[in-house]
N, C-alpha and C positions, 0 to 999 in steps of 0.2 A: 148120779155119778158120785161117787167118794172122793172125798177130799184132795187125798194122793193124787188117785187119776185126773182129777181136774186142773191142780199144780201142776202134776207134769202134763198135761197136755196144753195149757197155757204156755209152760214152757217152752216145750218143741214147737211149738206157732209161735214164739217170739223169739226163738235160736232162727226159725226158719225165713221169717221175715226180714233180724239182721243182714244173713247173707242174701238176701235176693237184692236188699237196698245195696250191700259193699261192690256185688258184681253186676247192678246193671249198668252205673257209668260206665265200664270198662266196654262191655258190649255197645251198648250207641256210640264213645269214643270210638269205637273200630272203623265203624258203619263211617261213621262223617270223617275218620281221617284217610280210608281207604277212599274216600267219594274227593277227599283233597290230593291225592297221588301219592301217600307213601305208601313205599313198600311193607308187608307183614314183619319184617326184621326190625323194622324202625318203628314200627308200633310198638311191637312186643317189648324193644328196648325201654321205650317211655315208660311203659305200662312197667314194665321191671325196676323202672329206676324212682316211678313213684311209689310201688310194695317197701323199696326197701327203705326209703326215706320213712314210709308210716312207722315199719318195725324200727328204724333207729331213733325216732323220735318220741314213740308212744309211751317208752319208760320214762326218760326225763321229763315229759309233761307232766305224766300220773304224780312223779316225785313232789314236784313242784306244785301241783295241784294242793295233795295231801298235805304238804310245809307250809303253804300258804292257804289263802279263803280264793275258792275258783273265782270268784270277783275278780283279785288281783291278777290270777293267773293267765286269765283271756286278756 
């Protein structure tokens, strides 16, 4: 295998990998709060309401990251 193809297939097996790890909480979350009584509306909303806190906080971390040593920043 050439170089290229072996980069990029490393790659797409480590793009592929990320999201299987971002979307499996979400799936077992369903599972176990559906098995506690709420309704699909009220999942989705959680499930909605922690996407949007990732995307509104994932810049000012990186920010902060990169101005600071990641030591400090966790």
């Amino acid at each position: 295998m050439t170089s290229i193809r072996r980069n990029t297939f490393v790659y797409l097996l480590a793009n592929f990998l990320v999201i299987v790890a971002y979307s499996m909480p979400h799936s077992i979350l369903t599972v176990i709060l559906l098995a506690k009584g709420l309704s699909v509306s009220q999942i989705l909303l959680i499930q909605s309401a922690y996407s949007i806190a990732i995307v509104l906080f994932e810049l000012p971390s990186g920010l902060l990251a990169d101005n600071h040593s990641r030591k400090k920043s966790l």
